[in-house]
Structures are given as structure tokens and as C-alpha cells.
N, C-alpha and C positions, 0 to 999 in steps of 0.2 A: 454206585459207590463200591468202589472195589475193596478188599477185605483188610489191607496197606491203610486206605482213608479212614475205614471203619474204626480200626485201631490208633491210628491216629488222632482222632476225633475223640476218643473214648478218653485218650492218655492226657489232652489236653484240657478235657474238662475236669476229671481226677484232681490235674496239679490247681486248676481253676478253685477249687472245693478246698483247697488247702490255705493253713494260715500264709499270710503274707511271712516271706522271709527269702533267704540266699538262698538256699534248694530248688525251693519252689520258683524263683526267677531263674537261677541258674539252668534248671529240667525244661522249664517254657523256651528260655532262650534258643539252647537244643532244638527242641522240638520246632519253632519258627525257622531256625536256621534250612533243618531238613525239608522243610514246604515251604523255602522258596520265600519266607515272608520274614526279608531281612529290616524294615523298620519296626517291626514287634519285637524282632529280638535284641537289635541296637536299645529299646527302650529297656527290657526287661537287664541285658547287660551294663548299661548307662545303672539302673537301680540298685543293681549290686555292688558295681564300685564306689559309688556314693555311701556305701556303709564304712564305718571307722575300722573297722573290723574285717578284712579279706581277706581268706584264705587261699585263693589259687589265684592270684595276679595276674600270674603268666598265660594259667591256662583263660582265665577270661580277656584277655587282651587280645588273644590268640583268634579266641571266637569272635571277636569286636572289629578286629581290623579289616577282616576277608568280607565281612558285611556291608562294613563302610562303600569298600571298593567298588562292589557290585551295586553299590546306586551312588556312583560315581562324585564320592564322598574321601577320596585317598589323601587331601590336605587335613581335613579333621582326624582322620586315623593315626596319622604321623603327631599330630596335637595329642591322642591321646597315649598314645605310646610315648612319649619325650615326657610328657606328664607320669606316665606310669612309672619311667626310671629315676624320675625324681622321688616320688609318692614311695617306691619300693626299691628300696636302694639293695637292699638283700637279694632283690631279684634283678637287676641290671641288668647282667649280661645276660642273660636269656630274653630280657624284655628287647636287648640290642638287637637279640637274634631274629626274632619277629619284626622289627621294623627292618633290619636287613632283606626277610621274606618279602615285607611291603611294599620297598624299593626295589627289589628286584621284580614280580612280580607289575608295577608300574613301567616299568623300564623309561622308555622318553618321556611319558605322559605327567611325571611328578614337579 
């Protein structure tokens, strides 16, 4: 285990030892995203937008969609994103802009 895993491994038990909350799912989320282990962090992102209370919309949309894709998920992403610019109307257009990403990014495949 190289000293990148070791530290990894360490960061993700840390956030593990921490109360349940948006930090703490938002840091996992990250952290799964970075090793490749994009159905933990869809979970851990799915948890924090289900709170009444969200503070970065955009930015967890952001993270949520590129996950979706790469496990061949880009109809739900589009779901959540169209949802998101409902939910966040304050953030709309930037949520536009990320499903724009999406679609492009799918290109024929959508």
C-alpha cells in the first residue's frame, strides 16, 4: 500500500468517526469520488441532498452527475439535475450549466 492509500485509508476512517451530517457525507463523497468508488459517493451525495437545508446545490450536483455517467447512469443524472432547478430555483442557471456539461459530455448517447 502505497503512502496516496495509506492516507486515504486514514482520511476515510477520520470522516467515518465523525457525527453523521453534510460535511461529513459531503468529505466521503470526495473522497469515493477520488478512488474510483462512484456508488458510495452517489449514496453519500443522494444523503445530503435529501436534507431540507443545502447549502452548495450546485456544487453537489456537480459531483453527482459525473458519477452517475460513469456507471452508465446519465438518464437518472438528467432526473436529478431537472429536479435540482426546481428544488433551487436561486441556482438555476448554473444547475442549467451542469446539465448542459451532461449533455454535452453524452453527446449521441442521451
Amino acid at each position: 500500500m502505497g503512502d496516496q492509500d495509506k492516507r486515504s485509508e486514514i482520511t476515510e476512517r477520520f470522516w467515518l468517526l465523525q457525527p453523521p451530517g453534510s460535511a461529513r457525507a459531503l468529505a466521503l463523497a470526495k473522497l469515493y469520488l477520488y478512488k474510483n468508488r462512484d456508488q458510495e459517493a452517489i449514496n453519500q451525495l443522494l444523503d445530503v441532498l435529501s436534507d431540507q437545508e443545502v447549502r452548495q446545490p450546485v456544487d453537489l450536483l456537480g459531483l453527482l452527475w459525473p458519477a452517475l455517467l460513469r456507471l452508465d447512469r446519465g438518464d437518472e443524472a438528467e432526473q436529478h439535475l431537472e429536479a435540482g432547478m426546481e428544488r433551487f430555483a436561486d441556482h438555476a442557471a448554473d444547475i442549467g450549466n451542469e446539465w448542459a456539461s451532461l449533455v454535452e459530455r453524452r453527446g449521441d448517447k442521451g
